[in-house]
C-alpha positions as a printed NumPy array, in Angstrom:
array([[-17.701, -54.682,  -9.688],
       [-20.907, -56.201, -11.136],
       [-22.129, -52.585, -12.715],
       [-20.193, -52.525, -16.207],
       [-18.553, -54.671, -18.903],
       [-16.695, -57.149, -17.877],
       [-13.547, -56.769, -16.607],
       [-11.046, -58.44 , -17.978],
       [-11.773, -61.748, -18.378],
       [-14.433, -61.654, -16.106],
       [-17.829, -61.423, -16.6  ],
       [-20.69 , -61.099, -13.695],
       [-21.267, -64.797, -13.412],
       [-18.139, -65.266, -12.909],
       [-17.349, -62.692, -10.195],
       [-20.822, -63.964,  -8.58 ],
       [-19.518, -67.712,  -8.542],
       [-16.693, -66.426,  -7.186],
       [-18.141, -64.123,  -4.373],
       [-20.141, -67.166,  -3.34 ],
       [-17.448, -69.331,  -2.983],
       [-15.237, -67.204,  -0.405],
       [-18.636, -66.8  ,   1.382],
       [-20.24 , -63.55 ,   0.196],
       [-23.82 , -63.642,   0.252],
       [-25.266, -62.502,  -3.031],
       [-28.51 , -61.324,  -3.308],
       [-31.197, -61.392,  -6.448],
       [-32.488, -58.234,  -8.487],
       [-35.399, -57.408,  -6.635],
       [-38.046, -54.292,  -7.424],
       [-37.748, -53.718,  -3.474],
       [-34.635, -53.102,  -3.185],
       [-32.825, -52.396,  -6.246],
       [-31.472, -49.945,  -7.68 ],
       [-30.246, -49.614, -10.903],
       [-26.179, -50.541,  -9.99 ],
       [-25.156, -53.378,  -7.91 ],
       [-25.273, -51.904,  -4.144],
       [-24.168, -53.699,  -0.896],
       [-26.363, -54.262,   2.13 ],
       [-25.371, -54.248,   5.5  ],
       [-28.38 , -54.41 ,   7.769],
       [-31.258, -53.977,   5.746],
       [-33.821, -56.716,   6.707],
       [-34.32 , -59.675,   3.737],
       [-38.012, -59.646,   2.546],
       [-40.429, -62.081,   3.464],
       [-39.49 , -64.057,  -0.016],
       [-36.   , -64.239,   0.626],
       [-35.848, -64.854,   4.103],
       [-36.541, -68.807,   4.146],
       [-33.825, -69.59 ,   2.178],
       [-31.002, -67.897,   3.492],
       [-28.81 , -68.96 ,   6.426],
       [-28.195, -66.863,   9.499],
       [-25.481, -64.147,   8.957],
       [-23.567, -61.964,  11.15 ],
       [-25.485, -59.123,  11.267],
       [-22.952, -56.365,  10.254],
       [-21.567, -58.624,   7.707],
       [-21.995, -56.488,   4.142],
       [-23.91 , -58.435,   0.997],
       [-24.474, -57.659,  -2.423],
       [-27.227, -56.591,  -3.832],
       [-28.076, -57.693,  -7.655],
       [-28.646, -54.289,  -9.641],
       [-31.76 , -53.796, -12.27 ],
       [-28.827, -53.098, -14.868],
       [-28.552, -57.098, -15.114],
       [-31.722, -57.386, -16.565],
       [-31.7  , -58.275, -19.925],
       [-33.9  , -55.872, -22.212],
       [-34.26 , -53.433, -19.106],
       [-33.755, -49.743, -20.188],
       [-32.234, -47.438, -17.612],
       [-35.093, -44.794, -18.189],
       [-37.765, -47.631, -16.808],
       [-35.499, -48.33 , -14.123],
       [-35.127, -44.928, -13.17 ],
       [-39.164, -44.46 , -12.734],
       [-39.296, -47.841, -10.504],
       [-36.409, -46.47 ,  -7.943],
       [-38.244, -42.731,  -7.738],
       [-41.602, -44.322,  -7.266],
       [-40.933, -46.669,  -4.711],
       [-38.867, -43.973,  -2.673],
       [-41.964, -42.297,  -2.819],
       [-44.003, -44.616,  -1.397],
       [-43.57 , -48.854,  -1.153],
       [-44.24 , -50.773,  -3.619],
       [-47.666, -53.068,  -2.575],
       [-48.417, -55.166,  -5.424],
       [-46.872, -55.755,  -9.455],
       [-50.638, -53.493, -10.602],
       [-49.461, -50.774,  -8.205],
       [-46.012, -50.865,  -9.308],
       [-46.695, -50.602, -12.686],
       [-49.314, -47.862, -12.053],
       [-46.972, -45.879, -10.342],
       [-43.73 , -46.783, -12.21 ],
       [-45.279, -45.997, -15.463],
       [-43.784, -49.899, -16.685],
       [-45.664, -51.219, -19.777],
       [-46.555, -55.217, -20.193],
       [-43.228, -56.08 , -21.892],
       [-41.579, -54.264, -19.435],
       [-43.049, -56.01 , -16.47 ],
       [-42.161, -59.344, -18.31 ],
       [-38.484, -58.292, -18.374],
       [-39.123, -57.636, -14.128],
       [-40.832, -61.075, -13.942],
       [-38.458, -62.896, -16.19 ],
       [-35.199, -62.203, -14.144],
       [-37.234, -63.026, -10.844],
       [-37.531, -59.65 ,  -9.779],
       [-40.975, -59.769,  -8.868],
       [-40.375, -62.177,  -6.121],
       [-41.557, -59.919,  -2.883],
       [-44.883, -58.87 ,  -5.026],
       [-45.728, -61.803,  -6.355],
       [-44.206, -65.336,  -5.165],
       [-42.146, -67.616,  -7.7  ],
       [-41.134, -66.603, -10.999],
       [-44.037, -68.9  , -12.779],
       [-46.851, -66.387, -10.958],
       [-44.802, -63.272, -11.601],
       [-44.728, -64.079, -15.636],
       [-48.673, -64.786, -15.134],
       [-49.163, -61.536, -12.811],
       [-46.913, -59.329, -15.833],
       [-48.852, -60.846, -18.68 ],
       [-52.061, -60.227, -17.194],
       [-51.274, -56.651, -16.879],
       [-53.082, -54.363, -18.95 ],
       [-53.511, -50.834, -19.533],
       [-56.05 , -49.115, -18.518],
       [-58.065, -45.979, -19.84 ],
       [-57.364, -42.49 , -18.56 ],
       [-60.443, -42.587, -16.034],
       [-59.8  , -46.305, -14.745],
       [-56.056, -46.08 , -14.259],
       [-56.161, -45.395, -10.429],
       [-59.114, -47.852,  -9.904],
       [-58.289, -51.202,  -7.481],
       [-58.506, -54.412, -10.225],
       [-60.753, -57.184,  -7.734],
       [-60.01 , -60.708,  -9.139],
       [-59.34 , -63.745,  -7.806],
       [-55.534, -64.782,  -8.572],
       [-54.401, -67.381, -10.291],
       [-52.441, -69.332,  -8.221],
       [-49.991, -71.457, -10.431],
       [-47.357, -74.388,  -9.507],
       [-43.701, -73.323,  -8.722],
       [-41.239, -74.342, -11.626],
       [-38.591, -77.007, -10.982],
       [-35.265, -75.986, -10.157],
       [-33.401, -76.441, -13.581],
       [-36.152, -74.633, -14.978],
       [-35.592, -71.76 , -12.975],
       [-31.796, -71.817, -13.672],
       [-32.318, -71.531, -17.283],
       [-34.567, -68.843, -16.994],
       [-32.176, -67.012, -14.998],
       [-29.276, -67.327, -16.976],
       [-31.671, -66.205, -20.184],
       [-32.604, -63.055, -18.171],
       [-29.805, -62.062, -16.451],
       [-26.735, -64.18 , -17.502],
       [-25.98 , -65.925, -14.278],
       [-28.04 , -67.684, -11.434],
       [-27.862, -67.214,  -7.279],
       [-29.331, -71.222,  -7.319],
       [-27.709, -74.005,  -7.772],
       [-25.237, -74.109, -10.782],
       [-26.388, -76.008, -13.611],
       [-23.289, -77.776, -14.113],
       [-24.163, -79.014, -10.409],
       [-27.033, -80.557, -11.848],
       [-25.867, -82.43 , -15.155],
       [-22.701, -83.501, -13.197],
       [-23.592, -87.127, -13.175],
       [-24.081, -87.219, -16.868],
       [-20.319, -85.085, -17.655],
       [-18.932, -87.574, -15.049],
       [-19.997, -90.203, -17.763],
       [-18.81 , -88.988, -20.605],
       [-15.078, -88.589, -18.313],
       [-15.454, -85.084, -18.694],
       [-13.419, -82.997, -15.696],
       [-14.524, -80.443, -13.682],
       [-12.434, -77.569, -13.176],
       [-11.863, -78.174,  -9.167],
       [-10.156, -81.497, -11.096],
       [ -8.199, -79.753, -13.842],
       [ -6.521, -77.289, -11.1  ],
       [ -4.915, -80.882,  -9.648],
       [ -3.977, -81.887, -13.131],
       [ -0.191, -82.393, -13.361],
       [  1.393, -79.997, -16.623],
       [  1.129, -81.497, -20.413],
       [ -2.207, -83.854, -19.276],
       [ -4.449, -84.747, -22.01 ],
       [ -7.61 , -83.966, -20.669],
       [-11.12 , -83.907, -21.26 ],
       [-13.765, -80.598, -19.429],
       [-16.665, -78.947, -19.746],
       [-18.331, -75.571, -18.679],
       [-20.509, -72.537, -19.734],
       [-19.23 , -70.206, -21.668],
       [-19.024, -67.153, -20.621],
       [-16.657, -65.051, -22.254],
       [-15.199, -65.677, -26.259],
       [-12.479, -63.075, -27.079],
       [-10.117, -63.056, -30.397],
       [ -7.532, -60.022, -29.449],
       [ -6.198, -58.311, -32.277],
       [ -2.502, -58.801, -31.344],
       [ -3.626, -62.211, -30.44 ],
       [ -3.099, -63.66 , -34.7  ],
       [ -6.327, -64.956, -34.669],
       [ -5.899, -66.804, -31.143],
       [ -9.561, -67.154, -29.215],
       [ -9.466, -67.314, -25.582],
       [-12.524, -68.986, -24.232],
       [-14.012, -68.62 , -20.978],
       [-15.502, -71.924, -19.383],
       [-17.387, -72.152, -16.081],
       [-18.866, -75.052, -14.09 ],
       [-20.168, -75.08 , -10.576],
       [-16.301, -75.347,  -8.785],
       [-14.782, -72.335, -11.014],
       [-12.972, -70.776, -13.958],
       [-11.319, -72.876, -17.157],
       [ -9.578, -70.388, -19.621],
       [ -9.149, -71.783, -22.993],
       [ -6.947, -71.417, -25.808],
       [ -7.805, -72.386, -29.224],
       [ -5.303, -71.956, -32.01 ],
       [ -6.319, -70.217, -35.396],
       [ -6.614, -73.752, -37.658],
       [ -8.744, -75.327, -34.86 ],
       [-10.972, -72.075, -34.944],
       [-11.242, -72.496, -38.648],
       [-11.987, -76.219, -38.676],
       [-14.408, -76.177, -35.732],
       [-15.946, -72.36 , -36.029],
       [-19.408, -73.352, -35.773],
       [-19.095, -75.363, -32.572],
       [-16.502, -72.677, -31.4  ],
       [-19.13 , -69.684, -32.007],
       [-22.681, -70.793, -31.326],
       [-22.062, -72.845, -28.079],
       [-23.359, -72.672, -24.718],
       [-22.306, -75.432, -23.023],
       [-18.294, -76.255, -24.546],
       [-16.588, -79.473, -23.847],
       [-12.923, -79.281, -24.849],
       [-10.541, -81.838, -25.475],
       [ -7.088, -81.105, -25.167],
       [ -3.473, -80.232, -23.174],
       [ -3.607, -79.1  , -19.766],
       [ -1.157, -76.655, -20.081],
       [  0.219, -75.089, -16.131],
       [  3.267, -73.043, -15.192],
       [  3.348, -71.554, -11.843],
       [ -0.078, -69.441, -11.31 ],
       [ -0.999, -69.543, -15.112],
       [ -3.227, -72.495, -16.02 ],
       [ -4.591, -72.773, -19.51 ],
       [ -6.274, -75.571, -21.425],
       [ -5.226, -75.971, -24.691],
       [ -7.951, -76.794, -26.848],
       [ -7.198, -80.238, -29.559],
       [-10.769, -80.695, -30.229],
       [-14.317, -79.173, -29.363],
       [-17.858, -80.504, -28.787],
       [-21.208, -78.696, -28.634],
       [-22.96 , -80.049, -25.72 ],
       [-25.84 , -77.378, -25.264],
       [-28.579, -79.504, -25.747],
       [-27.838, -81.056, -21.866],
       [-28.716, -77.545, -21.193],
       [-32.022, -77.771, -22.793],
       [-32.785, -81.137, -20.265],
       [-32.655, -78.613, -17.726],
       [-35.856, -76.78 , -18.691],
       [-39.69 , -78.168, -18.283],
       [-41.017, -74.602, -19.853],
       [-44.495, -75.06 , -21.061],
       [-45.152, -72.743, -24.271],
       [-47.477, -71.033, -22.179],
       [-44.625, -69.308, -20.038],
       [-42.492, -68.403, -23.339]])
C-alpha cells in the first residue's frame, strides 16, 4: 500500500500514522533488509539497532517493512545493485556496501539521510559522517581494507531526527512532531484532530497539522482540498476559490497549516471548512538543532 502514489487522499505518512495507531508495527528503510517495495515481515529477527526499542510482539504477528523506494533522491537502478549484492553475501560495514553495491558518495548520503544506515553504522549523525567520508578509490586500491580510527560523534536530539526524516523520506516511525510542539498549538487554542472529530456540526474552530496532500480537481471549480495531519490523525480541508486567491502564498508554500474556520460534519463525512489560513512552519524549524556541518 506504501509502494506507489498515493492513493486517494492518502499519502504514506498517512497510511503509516494510521497502521501505527490500530497497532501495526512499522519498521524503518534499512540496507539489511530492504528491498526496493514495502515488504511485510513475519519472523525475521530485528537487527541489533532496532531491537532496543521495540516492544515484545507475538511472534507470528506480520510487520511492515519500509521500502528503499521512500527514499528521497534514491534511483531504482542503485537500489537494485544494493538488494543483489547483499543476497550475495551480507552486508558488514557502509565501505563494504558501497564497494560491493557500486553506490557513489551522494548516493550513500541519500542511505544515511533517511536512516538507512542504522545496522552499519549507529545513529543517523555517524551514518551522514561514515557516507561523507566515503571516497573512491583507484582501480588497484578498491578491494583494500580502509584502517582508521572512527569518529565517534553525539546522537542528534529527537526533533532533529524527525525533521530529517520527514526531509528524506516524507514521514517519521518516531514520535510525531506535532506530539512535540503540542504545548505551544495548545496555546495558541489550536485543536487537534482527536478534538475536531468530537466537535459538534457548524463549530467555528481553530487546528493545525502537516500537510500532506494539496489537490485542486479539475471538476472541483477551483476548490483545493488540503490534507492536514497531527500526531492523533487526518483533517481534510476545504478552501473555497476567493480564499485560495486571497491567501495563495500561505495556501501553497506551507508545511505546517493552521486553519481557521467551520467544522463542517454529516454522518461519516467530516470536513473543515477553511475562513482563514496561517503559515506556522517556522515551529517546525524549532524542531531541528542541525549544525551546518551535517547539511
Amino acid at each position: 500500500m506504501l509502494n506507489s502514489q498515493p492513493l486517494g487522499f492518502y499519502t504514506p505518512s498517512q497510511l503509516v500514522q494510521d497502521a501505527k495507531r490500530h497497532g501495526v508495527e512499522v519498521r524503518p528503510v534499512d540496507v539489511v533488509r530492504s528491498h526496493w517495495d514495502c515488504t511485510l515481515e513475519v519472523s525475521d529477527p530485528l537487527s541489533p539497532w532496532e531491537r532496543a526499542g521495540v516492544r515484545a510482539r507475538p511472534p507470528t504477528m506480520p510487520v511492515v517493512r519500509l521500502g528503499l523506494r521512500l527514499i528521497s533522491g534514491l534511483r531504482r537502478e542503485a537500489a537494485d545493485r544494493l538488494v543483489i549484492a547483499r543476497a550475495n553475501q551480507p552486508f558488514t560495514t557502509t565501505q563494504d556496501l558501497a564497494r560491493r553495491a557500486n553506490l557513489d558518495q551522494p548516493q550513500m548520503k541519500l542511505l544515511a539521510a533517511a536512516d538507512a544506515l542504522g545496522s552499519l553504522s549507529g545513529h543517523r549523525r555517524q551514518q551522514v559522517w561514515d557516507a561523507a567520508a566515503l571516497k573512491t578509490a583507484p582501480g588497484l586500491m578498491q578491494d583494500a581494507p580502509v584502517d582508521e580510527a572512527p569518529l565517534v560523534l553525539p546522537e542528534a536530539p529527537e526533533g532533529e531526527a524527525i525533521v530529517w526524516d520527514y526531509d528524506s523520506l516524507g514521514l517519521t516511525l518516531r514520535r510525531h512532531p506535532l506530539a512535540l510542539l503540542r504545548p505551544q498549538l495548545a496555546k495558541r487554542r489550536l485543536m487537534s484532530a482527536e478534538e475536531l472529530n468530537k466537535a459538534p456540526n457548524g463549530r467555528l474552530v481553530r487546528h493545525c497539522g502537516i500537510v500532506t496532500l494539496r489537490q485542486q480537481p479539475e471538476t472541483a471549480s477551483g476548490v483545493v482540498f488540503v490534507s492536514l495531519e497531527d500526531e492523533t490523525g487526518v483533517v481534510q480541508v476545504i478552501v473555497w476559490k476567493h480564499l485560495r486567491e486571497r491567501q495563495r502564498t500561505v495556501l501553497t508554500q506551507s508545511r505546517l497549516l493552521a486553519v481557521f474556520g467551520v467544522w463542517q460534519r454529516e454522518g461519516e463525512a467530516k470536513n473543515l471548512i477553511a475562513g482563514h489560513l496561517e503559515d506556522l512552519t517556522p515551529l517546525l524549524h524549532g524542531l531541528s538543532t542541525v549544525s551546518r556541518d551535517f547539511h
